[in-house]
Backbone as JSON Lines, residues from 0, in Angstrom:
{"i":0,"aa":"X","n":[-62.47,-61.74,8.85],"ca":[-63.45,-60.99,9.61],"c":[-64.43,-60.35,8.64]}
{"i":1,"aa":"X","n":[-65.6,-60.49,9.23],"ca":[-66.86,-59.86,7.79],"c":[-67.42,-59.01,9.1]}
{"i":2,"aa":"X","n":[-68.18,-57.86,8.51],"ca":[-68.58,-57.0,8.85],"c":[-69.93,-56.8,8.33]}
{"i":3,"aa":"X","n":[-71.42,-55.95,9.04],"ca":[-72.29,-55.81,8.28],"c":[-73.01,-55.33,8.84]}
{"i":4,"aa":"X","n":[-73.23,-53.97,8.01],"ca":[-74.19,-53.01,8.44],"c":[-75.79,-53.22,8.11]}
{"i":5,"aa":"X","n":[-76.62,-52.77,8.96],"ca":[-77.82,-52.56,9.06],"c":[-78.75,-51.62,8.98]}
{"i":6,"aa":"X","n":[-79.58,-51.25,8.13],"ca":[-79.92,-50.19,7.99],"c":[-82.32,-50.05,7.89]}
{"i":7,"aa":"X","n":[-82.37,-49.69,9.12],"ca":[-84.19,-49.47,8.58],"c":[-84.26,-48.76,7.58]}
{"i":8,"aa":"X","n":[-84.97,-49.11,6.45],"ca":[-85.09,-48.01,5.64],"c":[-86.49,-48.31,5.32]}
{"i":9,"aa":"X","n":[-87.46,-46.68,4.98],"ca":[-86.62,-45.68,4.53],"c":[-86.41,-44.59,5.87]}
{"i":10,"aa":"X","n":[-86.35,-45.23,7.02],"ca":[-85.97,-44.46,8.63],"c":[-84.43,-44.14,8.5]}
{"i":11,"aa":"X","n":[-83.7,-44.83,7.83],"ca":[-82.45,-44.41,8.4],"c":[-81.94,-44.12,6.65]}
{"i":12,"aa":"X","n":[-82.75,-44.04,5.47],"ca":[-81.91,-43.37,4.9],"c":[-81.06,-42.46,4.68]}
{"i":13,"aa":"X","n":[-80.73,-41.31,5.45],"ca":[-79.85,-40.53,5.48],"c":[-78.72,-41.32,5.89]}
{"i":14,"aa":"X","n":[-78.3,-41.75,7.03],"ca":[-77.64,-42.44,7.13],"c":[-76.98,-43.74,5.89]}
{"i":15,"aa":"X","n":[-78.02,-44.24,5.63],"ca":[-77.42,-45.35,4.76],"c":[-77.3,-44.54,3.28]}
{"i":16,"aa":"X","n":[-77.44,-43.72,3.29],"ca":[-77.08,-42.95,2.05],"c":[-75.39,-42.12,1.82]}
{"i":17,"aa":"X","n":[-75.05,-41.86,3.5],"ca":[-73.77,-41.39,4.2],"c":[-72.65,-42.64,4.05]}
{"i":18,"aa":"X","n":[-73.29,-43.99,4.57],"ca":[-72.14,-44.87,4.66],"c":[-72.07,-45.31,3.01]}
{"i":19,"aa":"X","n":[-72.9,-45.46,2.04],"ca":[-72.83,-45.58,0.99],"c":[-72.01,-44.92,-0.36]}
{"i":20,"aa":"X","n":[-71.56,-43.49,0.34],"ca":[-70.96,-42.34,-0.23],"c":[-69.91,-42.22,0.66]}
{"i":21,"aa":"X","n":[-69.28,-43.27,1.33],"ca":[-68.56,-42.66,2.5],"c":[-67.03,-42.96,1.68]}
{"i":22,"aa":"X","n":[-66.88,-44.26,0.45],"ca":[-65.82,-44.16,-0.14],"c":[-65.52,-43.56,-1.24]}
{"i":23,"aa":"X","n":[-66.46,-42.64,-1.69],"ca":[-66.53,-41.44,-2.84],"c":[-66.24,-40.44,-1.93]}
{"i":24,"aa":"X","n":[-66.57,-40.34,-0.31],"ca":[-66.12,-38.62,-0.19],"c":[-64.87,-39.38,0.34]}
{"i":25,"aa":"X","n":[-64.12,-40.07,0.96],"ca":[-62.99,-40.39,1.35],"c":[-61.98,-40.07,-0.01]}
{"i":26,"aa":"X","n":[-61.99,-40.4,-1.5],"ca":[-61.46,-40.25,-2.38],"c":[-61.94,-38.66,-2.96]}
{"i":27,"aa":"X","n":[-62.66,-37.99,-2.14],"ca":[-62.47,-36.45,-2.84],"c":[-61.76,-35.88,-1.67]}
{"i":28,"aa":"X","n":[-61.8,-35.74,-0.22],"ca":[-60.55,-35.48,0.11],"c":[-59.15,-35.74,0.22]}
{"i":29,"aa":"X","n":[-58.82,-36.97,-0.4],"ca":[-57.81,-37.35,-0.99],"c":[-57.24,-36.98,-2.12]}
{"i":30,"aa":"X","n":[-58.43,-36.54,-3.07],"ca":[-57.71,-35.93,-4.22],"c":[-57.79,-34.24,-3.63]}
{"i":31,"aa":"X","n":[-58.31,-33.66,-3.15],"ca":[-57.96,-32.44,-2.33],"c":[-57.05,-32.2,-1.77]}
{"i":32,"aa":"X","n":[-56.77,-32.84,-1.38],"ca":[-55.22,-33.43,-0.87],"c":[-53.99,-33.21,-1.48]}
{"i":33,"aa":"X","n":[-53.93,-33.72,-2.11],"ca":[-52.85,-34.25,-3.44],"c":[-52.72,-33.28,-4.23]}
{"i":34,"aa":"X","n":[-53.69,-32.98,-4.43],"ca":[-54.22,-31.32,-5.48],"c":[-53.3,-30.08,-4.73]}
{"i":35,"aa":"X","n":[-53.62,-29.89,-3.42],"ca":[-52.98,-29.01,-2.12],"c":[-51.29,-29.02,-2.4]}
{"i":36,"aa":"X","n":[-51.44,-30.44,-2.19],"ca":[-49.81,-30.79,-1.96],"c":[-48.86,-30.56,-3.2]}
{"i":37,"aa":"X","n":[-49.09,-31.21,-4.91],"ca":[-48.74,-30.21,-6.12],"c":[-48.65,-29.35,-5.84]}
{"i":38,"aa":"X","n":[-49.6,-28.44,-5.03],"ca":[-49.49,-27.18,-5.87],"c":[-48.38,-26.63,-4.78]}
{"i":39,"aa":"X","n":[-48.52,-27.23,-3.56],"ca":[-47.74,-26.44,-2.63],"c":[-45.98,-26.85,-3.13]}
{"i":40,"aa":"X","n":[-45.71,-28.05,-3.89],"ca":[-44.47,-28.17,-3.81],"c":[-43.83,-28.03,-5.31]}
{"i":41,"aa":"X","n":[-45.01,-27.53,-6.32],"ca":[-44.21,-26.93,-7.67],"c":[-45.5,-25.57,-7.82]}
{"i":42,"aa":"X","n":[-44.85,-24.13,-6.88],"ca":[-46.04,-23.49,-7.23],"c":[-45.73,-22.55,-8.23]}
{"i":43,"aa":"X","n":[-46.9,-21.83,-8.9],"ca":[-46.91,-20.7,-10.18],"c":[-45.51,-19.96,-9.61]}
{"i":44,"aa":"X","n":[-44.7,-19.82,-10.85],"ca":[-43.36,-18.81,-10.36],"c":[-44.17,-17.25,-9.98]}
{"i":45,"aa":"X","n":[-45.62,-17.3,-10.55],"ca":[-46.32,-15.59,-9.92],"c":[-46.81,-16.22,-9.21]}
{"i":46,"aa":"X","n":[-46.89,-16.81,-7.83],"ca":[-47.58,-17.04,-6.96],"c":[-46.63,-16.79,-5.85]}
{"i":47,"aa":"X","n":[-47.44,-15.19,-4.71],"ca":[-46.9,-15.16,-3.47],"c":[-46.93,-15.21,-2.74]}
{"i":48,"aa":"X","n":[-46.08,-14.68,-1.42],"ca":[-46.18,-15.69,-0.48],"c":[-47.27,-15.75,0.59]}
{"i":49,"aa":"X","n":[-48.14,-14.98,0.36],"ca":[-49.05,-14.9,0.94],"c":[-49.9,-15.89,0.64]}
{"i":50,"aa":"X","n":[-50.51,-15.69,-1.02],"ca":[-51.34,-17.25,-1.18],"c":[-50.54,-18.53,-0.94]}
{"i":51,"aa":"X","n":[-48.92,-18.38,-1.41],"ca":[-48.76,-19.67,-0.64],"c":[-48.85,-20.22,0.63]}
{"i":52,"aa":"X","n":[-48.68,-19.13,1.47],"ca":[-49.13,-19.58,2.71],"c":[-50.46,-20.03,3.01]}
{"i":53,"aa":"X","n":[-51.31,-19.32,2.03],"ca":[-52.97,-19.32,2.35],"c":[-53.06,-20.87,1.86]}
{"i":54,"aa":"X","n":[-52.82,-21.43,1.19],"ca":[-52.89,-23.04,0.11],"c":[-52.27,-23.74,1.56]}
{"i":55,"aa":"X","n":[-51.15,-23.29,2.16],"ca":[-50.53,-24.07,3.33],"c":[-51.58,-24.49,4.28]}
{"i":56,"aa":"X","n":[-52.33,-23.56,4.62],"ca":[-53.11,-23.1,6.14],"c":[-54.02,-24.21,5.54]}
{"i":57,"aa":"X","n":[-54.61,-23.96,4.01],"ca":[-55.97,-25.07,3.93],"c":[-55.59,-26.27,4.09]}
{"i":58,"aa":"X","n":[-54.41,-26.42,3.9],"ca":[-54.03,-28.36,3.67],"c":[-54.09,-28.63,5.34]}
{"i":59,"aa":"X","n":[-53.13,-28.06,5.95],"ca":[-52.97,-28.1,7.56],"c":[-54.33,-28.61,8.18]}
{"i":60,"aa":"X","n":[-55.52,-27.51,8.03],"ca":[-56.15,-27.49,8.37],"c":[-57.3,-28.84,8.1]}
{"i":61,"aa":"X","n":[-57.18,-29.07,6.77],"ca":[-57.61,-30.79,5.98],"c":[-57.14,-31.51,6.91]}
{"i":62,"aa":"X","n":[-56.21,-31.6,6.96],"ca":[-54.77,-32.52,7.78],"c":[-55.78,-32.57,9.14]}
{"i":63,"aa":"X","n":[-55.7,-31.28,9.84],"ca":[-56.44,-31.57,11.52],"c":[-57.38,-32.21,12.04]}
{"i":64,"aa":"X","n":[-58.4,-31.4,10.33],"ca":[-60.17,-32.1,10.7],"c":[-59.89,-33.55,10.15]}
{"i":65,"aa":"X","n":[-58.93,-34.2,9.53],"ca":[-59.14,-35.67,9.22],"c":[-58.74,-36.31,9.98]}
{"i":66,"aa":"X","n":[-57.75,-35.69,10.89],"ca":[-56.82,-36.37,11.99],"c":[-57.94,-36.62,13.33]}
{"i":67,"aa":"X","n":[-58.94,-35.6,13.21],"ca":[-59.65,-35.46,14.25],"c":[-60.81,-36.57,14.13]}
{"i":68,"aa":"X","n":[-61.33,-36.53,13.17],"ca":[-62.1,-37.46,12.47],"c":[-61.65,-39.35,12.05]}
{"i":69,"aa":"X","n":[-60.35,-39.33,12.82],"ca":[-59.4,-40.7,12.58],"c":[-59.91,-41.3,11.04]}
{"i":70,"aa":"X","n":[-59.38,-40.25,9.82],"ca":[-59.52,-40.39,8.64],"c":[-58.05,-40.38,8.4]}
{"i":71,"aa":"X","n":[-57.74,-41.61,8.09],"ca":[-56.25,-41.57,7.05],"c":[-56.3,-41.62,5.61]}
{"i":72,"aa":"X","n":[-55.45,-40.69,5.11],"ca":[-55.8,-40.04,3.74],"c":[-54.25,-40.8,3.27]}
């Protein structure tokens, strides 16, 4: 199966500038991700539980808007 996008330009550059960057930002919330998840499962022995919870809430929350967005990370 081939696929293929179309783009007027320079009318739809924003757009074709979005799908063009779309597998560079897919790989920065992925490493946001991963980054989250380290830290949440070997954290600073001075780190408490409050920021750990706070590091929790951001990943969750990554987690929702990607889930919402049918982004698998």
């Amino acid at each position: 199966m081939k696929a293929k996008l179309t783009f007027k330009l320079p009318e739809d550059y924003e757009e074709f500038k979005m799908a063009l960057d779309a597998s560079s930002m897919h790989y920065c919330l992925f490493s946001l991700d991963q980054w989250l998840r380290g830290f949440l499962k070997y954290p600073p022995d001075d780190m408490s539980e409050e920021k750990y919870k706070t590091y929790q809430e951001v990943r969750d929350k990554l987690h929702e808007l990607t889930n919402e967005s049918n982004i698998e990370l």
